[in-house]
N, CA, C and O of each residue as an XYZ file, in Angstrom:
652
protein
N      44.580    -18.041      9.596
C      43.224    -18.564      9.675
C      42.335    -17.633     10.511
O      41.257    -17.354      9.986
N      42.567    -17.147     11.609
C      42.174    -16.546     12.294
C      41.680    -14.796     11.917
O      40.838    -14.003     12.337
N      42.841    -14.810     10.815
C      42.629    -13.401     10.279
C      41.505    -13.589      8.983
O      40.875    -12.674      8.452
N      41.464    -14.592      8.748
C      40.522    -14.767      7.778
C      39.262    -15.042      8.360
O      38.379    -15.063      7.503
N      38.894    -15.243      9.419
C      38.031    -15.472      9.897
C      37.358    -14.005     10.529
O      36.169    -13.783     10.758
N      38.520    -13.102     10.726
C      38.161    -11.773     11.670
C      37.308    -10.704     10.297
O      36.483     -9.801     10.434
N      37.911    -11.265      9.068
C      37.628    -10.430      7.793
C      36.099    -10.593      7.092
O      35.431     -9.770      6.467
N      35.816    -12.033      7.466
C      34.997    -12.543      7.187
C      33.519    -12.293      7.792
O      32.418    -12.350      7.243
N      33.954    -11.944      9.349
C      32.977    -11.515      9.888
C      33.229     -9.789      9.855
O      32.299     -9.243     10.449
N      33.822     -9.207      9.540
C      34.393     -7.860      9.132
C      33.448     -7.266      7.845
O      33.120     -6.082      7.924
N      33.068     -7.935      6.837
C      32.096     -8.230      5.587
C      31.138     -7.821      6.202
O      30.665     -6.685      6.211
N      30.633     -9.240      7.039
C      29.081     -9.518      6.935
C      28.981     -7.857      7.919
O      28.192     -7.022      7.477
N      29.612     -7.584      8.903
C      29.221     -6.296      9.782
C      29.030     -4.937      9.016
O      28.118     -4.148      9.263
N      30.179     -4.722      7.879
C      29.912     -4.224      7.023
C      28.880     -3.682      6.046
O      28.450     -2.540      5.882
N      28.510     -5.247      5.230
C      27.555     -4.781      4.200
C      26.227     -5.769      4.351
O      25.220     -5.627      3.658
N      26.367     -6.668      5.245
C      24.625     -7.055      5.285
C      23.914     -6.117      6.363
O      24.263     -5.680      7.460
N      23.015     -6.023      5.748
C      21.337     -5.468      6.321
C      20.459     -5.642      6.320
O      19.691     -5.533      5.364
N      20.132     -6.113      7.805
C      19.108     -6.938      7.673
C      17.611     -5.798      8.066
O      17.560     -4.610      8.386
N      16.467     -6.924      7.833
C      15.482     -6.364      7.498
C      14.839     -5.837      8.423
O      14.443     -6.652      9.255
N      14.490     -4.460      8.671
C      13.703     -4.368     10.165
C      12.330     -5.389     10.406
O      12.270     -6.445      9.776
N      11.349     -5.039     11.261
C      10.414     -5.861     11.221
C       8.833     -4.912     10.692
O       8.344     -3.850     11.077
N       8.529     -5.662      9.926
C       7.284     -4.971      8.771
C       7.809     -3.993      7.905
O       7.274     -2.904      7.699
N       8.776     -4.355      7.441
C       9.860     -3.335      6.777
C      10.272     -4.640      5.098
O      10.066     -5.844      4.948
N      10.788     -3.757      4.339
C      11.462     -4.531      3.217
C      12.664     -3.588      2.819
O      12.597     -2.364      2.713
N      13.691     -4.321      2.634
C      14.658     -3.416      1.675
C      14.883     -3.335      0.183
O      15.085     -4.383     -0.429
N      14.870     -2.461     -0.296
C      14.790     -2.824     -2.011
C      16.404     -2.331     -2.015
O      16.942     -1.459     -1.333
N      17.124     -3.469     -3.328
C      18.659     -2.990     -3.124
C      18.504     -2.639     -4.652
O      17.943     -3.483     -5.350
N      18.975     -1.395     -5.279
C      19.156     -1.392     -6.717
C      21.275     -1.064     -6.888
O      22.264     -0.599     -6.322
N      20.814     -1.694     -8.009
C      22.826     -1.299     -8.713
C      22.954     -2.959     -9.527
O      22.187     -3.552    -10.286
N      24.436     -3.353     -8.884
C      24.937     -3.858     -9.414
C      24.187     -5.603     -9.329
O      24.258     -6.283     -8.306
N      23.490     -6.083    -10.643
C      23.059     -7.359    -10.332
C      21.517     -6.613    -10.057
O      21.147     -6.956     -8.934
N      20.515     -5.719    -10.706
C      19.450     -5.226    -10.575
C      19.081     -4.962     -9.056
O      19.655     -4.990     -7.967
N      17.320     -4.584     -9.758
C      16.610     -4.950     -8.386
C      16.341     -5.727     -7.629
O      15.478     -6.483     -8.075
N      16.851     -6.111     -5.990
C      16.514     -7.233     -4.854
C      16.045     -6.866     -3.931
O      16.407     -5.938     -3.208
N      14.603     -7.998     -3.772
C      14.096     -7.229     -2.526
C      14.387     -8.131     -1.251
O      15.079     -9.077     -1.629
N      14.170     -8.197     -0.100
C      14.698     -8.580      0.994
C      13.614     -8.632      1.814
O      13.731     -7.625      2.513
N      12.280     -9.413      2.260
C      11.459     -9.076      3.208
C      11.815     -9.873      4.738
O      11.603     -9.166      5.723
N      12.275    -11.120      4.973
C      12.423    -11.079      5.900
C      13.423    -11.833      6.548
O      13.382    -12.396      7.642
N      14.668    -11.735      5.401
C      16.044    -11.742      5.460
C      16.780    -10.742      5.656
O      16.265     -9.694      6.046
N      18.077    -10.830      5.444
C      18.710     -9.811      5.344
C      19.340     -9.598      3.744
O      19.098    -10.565      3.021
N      19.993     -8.651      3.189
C      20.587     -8.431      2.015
C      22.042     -7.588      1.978
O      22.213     -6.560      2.634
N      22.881     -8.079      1.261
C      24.440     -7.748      1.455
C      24.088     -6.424      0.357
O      23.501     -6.505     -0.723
N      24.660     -5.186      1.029
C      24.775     -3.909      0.552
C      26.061     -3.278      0.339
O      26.660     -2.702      1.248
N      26.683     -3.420     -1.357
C      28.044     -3.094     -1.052
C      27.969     -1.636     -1.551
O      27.712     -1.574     -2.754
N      28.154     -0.245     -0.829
C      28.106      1.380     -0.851
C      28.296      1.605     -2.662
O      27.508      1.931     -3.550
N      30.038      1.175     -2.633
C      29.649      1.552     -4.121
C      29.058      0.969     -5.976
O      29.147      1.298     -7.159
N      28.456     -0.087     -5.061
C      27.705     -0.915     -6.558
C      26.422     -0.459     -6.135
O      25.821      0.350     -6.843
N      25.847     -0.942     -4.899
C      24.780     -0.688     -4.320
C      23.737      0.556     -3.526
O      24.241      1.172     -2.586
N      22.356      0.869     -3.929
C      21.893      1.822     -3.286
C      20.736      0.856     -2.729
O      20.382     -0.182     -3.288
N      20.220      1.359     -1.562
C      19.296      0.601     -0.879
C      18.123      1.542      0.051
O      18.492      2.494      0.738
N      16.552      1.080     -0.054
C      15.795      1.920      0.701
C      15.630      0.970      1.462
O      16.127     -0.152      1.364
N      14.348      1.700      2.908
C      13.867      0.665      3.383
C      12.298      0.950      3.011
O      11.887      2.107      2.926
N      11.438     -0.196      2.792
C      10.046      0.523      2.408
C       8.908     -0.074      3.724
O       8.782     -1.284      3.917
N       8.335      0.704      4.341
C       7.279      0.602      5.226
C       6.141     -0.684      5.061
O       5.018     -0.260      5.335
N       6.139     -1.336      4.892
C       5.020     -2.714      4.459
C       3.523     -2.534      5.529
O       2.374     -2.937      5.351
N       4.005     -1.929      6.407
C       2.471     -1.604      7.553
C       1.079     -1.094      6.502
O       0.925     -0.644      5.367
N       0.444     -1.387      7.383
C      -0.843     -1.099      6.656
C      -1.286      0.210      7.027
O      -1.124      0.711      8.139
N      -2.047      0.924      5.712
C      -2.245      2.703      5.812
C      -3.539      2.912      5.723
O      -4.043      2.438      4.706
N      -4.357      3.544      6.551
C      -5.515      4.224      6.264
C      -6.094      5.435      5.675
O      -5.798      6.554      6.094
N      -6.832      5.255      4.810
C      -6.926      6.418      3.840
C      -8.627      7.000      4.599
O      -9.430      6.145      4.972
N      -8.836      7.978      4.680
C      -9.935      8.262      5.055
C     -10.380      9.256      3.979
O      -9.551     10.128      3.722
N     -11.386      9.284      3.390
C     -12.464      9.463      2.883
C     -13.970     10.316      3.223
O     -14.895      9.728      3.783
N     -14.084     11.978      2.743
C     -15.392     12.608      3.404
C     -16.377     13.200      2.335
O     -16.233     14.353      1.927
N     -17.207     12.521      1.971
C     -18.012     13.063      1.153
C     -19.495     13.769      1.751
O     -20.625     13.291      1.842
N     -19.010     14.957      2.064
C     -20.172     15.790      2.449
C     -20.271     16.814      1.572
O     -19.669     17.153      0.554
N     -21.704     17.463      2.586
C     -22.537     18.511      1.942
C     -22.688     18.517      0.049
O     -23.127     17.521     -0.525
N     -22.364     19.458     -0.530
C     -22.354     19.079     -1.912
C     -21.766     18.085     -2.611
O     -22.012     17.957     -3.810
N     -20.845     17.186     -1.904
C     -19.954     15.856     -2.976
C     -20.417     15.247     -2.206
O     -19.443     14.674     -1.719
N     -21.580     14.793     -1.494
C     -22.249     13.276     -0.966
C     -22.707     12.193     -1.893
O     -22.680     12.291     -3.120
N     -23.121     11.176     -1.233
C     -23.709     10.229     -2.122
C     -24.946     10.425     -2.345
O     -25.737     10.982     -1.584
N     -25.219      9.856     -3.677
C     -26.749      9.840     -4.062
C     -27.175      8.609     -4.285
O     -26.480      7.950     -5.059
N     -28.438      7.930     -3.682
C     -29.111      6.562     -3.397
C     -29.733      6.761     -5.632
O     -29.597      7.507     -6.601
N     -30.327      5.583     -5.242
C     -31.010      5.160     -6.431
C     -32.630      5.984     -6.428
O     -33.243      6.344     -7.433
N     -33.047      6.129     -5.053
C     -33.987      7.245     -4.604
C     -33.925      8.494     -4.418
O     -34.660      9.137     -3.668
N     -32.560      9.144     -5.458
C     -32.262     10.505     -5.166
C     -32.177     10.940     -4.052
O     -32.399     12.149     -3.988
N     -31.850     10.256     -2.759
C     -31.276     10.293     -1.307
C     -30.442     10.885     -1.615
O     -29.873     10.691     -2.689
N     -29.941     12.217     -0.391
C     -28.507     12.421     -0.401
C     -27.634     11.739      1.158
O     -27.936     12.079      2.302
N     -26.965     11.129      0.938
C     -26.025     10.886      2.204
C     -24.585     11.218      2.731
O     -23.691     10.671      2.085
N     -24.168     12.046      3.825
C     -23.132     12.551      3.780
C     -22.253     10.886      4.439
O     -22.519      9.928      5.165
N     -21.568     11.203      3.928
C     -20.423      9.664      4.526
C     -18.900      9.792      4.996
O     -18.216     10.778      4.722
N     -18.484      8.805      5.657
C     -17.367      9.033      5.723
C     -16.725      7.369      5.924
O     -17.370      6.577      6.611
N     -15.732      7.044      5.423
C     -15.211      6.067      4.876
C     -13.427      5.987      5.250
O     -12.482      6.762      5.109
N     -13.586      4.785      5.717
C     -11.540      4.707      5.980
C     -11.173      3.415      5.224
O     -11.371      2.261      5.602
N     -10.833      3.666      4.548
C      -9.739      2.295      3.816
C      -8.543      1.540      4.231
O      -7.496      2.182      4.312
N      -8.527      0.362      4.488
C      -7.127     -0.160      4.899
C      -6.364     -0.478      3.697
O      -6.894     -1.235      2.884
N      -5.434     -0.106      3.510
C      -5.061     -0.617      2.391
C      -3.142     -0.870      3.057
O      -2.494     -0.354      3.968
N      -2.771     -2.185      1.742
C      -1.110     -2.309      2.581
C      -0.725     -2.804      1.642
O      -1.576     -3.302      0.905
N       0.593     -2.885      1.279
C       1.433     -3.720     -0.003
C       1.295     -5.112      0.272
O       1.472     -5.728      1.324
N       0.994     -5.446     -0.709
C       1.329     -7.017     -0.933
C       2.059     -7.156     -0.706
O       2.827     -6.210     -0.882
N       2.755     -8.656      0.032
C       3.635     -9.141      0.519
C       4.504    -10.312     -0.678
O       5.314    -11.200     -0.409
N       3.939     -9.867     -2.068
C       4.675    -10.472     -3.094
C       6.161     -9.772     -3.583
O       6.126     -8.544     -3.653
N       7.145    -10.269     -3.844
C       7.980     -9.477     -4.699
C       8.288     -8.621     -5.330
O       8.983     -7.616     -5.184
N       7.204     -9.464     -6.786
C       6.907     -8.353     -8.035
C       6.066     -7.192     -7.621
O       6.125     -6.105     -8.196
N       5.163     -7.485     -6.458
C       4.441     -6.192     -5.939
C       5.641     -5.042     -5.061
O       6.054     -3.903     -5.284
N       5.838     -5.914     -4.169
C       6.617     -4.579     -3.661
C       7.783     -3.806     -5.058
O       8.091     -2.615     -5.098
N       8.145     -4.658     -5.855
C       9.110     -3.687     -6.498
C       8.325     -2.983     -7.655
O       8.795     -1.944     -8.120
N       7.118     -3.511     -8.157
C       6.048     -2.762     -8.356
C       5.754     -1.290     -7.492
O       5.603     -0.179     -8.000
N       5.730     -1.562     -6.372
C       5.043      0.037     -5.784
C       6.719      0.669     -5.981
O       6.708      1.895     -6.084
N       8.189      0.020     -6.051
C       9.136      0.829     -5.417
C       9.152      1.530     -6.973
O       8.995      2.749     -7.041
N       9.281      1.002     -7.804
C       9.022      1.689     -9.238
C       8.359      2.195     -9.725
O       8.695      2.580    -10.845
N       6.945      2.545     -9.217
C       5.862      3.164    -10.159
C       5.793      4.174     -8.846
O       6.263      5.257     -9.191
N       5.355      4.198     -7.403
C       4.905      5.170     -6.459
C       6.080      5.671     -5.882
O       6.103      6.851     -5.531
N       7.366      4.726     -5.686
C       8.884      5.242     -5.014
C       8.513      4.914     -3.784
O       7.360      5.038     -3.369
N       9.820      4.317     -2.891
C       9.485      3.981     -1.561
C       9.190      5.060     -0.624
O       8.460      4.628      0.268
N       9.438      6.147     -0.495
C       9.013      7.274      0.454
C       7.921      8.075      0.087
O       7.550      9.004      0.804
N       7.252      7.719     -1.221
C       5.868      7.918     -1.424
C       4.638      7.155     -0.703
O       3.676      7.595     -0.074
N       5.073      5.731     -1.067
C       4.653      4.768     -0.524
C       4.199      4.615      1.327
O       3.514      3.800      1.946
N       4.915      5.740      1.695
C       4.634      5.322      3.116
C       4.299      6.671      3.737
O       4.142      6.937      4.929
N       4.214      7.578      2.521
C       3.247      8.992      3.213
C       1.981      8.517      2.705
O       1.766      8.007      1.605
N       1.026      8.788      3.812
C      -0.515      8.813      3.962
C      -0.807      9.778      2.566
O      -1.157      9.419      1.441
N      -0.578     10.861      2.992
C      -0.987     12.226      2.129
C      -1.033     11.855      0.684
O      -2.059     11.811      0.005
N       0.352     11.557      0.224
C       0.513     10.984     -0.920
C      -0.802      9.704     -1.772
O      -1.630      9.616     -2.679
N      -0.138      8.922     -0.607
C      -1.326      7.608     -1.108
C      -2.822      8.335     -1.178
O      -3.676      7.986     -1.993
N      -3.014      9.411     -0.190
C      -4.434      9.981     -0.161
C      -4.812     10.078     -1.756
O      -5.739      9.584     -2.397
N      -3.774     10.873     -2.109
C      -3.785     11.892     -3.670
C      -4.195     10.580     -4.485
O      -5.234     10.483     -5.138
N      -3.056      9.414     -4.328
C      -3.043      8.763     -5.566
C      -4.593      7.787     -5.315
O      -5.180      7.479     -6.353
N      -5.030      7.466     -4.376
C      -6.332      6.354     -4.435
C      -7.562      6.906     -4.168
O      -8.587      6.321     -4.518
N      -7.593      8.145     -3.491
C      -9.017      8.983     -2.905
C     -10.015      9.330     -4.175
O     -11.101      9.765     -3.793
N      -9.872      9.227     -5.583
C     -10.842      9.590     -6.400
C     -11.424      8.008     -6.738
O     -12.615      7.827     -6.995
N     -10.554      7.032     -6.710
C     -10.738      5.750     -6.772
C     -11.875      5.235     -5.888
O     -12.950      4.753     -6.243
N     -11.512      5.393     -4.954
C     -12.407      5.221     -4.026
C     -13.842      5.838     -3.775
O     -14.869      5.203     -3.537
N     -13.679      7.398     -3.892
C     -14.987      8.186     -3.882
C     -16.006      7.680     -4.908
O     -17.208      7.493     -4.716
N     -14.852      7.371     -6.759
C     -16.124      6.803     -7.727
C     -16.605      5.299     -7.184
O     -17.575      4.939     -7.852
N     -16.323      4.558     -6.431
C     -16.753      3.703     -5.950
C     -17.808      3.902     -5.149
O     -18.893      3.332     -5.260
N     -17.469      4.813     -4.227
C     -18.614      4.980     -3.065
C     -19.588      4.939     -3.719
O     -20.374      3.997     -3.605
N     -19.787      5.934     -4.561
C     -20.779      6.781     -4.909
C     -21.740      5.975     -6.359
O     -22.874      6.279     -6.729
N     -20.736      4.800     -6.998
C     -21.525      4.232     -8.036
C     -22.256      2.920     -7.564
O     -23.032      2.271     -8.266
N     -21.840      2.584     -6.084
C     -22.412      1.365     -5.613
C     -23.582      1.906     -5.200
O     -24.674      1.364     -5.370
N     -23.357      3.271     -4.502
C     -24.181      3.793     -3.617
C     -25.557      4.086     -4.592
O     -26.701      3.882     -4.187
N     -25.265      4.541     -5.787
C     -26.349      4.648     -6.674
C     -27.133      3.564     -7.292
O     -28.135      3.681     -7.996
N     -26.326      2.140     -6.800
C     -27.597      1.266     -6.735
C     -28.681      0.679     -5.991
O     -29.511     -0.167     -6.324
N     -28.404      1.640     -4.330
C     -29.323      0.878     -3.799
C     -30.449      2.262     -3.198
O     -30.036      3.415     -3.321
N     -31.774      2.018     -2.599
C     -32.341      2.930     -1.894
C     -32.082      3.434     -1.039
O     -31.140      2.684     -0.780
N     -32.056      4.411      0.068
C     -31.530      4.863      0.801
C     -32.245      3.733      2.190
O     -31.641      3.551      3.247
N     -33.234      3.269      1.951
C     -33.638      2.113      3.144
C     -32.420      0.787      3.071
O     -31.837      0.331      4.055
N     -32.284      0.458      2.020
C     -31.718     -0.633      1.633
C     -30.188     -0.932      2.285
O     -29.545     -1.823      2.838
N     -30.058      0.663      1.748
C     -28.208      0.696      1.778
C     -27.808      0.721      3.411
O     -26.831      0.146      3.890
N     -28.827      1.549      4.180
C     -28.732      1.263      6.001
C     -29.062     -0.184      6.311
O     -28.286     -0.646      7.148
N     -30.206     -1.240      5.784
C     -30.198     -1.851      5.876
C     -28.866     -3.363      5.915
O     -28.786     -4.424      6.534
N     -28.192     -2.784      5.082
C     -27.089     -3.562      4.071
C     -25.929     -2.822      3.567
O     -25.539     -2.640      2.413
N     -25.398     -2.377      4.873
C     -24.186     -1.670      4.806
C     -22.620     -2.900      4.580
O     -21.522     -2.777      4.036
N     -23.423     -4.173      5.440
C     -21.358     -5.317      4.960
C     -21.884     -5.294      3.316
O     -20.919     -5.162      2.563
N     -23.345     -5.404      2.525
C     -23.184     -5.610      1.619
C     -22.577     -4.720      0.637
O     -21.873     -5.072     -0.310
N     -22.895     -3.613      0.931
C     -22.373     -2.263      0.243
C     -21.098     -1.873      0.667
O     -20.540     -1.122     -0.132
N     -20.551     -2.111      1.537
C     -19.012     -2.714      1.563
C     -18.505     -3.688      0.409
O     -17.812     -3.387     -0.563
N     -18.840     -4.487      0.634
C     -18.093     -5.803     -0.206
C     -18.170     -5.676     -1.673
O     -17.385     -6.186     -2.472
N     -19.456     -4.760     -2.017
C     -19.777     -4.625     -3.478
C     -18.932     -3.388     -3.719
O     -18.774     -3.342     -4.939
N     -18.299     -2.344     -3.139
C     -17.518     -1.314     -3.118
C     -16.396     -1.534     -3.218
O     -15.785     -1.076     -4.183
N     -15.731     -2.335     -2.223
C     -14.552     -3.422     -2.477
C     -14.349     -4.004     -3.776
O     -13.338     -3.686     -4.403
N     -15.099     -4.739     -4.217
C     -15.281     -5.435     -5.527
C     -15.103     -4.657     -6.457
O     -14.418     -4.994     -7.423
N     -15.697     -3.415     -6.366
C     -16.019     -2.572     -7.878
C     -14.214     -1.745     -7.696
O     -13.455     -1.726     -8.665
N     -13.862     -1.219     -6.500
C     -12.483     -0.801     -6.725
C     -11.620     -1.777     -7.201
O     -10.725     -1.512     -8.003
N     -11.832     -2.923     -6.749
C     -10.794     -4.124     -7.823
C      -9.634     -4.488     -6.903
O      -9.639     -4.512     -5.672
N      -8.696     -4.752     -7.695
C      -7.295     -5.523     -7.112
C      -6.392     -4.479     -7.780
O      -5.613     -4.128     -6.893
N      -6.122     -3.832     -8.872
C      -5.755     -2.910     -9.641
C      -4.926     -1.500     -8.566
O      -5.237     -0.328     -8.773
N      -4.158     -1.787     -7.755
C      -3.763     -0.628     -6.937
C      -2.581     -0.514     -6.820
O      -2.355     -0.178     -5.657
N      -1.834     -0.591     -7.288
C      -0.611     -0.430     -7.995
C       1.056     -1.164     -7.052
O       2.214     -0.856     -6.773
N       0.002     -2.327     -6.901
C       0.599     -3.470     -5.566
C       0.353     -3.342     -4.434
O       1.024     -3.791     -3.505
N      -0.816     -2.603     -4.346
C      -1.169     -2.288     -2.819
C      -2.697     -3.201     -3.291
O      -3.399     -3.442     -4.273
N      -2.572     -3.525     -1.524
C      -4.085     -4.478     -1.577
C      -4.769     -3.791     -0.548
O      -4.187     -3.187      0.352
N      -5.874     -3.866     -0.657
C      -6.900     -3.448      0.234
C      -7.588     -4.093      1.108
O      -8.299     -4.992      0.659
N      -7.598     -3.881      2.417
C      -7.834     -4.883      3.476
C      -9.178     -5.072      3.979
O      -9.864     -6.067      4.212
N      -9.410     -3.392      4.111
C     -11.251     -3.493      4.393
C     -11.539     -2.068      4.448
O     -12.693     -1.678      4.628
């Protein structure tokens, strides 16, 4: 009994892994993809491969000067500069969404995410920005936020955008 008991906890020391904190594990192999956010998940070496993916939230920064600035609805030019929060959804199908389409160690380089969302973002700046006057848009900068927000969408490949 006792030896069954030493084996038992011999397992769990073994092959569960648990989840760091703001962390997820994605397990692929035997029995598909499982994700793990703030449990732990049994990892057996040879059925199983396992990442850990970063869930923290990433800032993308954004510089549209001198010749790639914005242009007002008044043929204003404005040089800008812009930081995005953006972070994975804390859904399932999302995180194994980003682990399949971006890969988990994509996912948690800045640089990378820069590449994949920075044109996204710039046609945003710049098509909201072309609806308002250049008085307007200083005037009504949370609004030209929120309408910038809006026009980039939900569409980010399980990543959500915070502000």
């Amino acid at each position: 009994m006792i030896f069954q008991v030493c084996i038992y906890f011999l397992i769990i020391k073994l092959f569960y892994k648990k989840v760091p904190t703001a962390n997820a594990i994605i397990r692929n192999g035997l029995g598909g993809t499982k994700v793990a956010i703030s449990k732990g998940i049994y990892v057996i070496p040879s059925f199983h491969t396992y990442e850990i993916l970063d869930m923290t939230s990433k800032s993308i920064r954004v510089e549209l000067l001198d010749n790639n600035n914005l242009i007002t609805k008044d043929d204003v030019r404005i040089d800008i500069k812009a930081s995005f929060l953006m972070r994975i959804n804390n859904e399932l199908e999302f995180i194994k969404k980003v682990a399949h389409t971006i890969g988990v160690e994509n996912a948690s380089n800045k640089e990378h995410l820069k590449e994949l969302f920075s044109a996204k973002f710039i046609e945003s700046l710049k098509a909201v920005a072309r609806q308002y006057t250049f008085e307007t848009l200083i005037d009504s900068r949370n609004n030209y936020r929120d309408l910038v927000i809006q026009n980039i969408g939900t569409d980010l490949n399980g990543f959500t955008l915070e502000n």
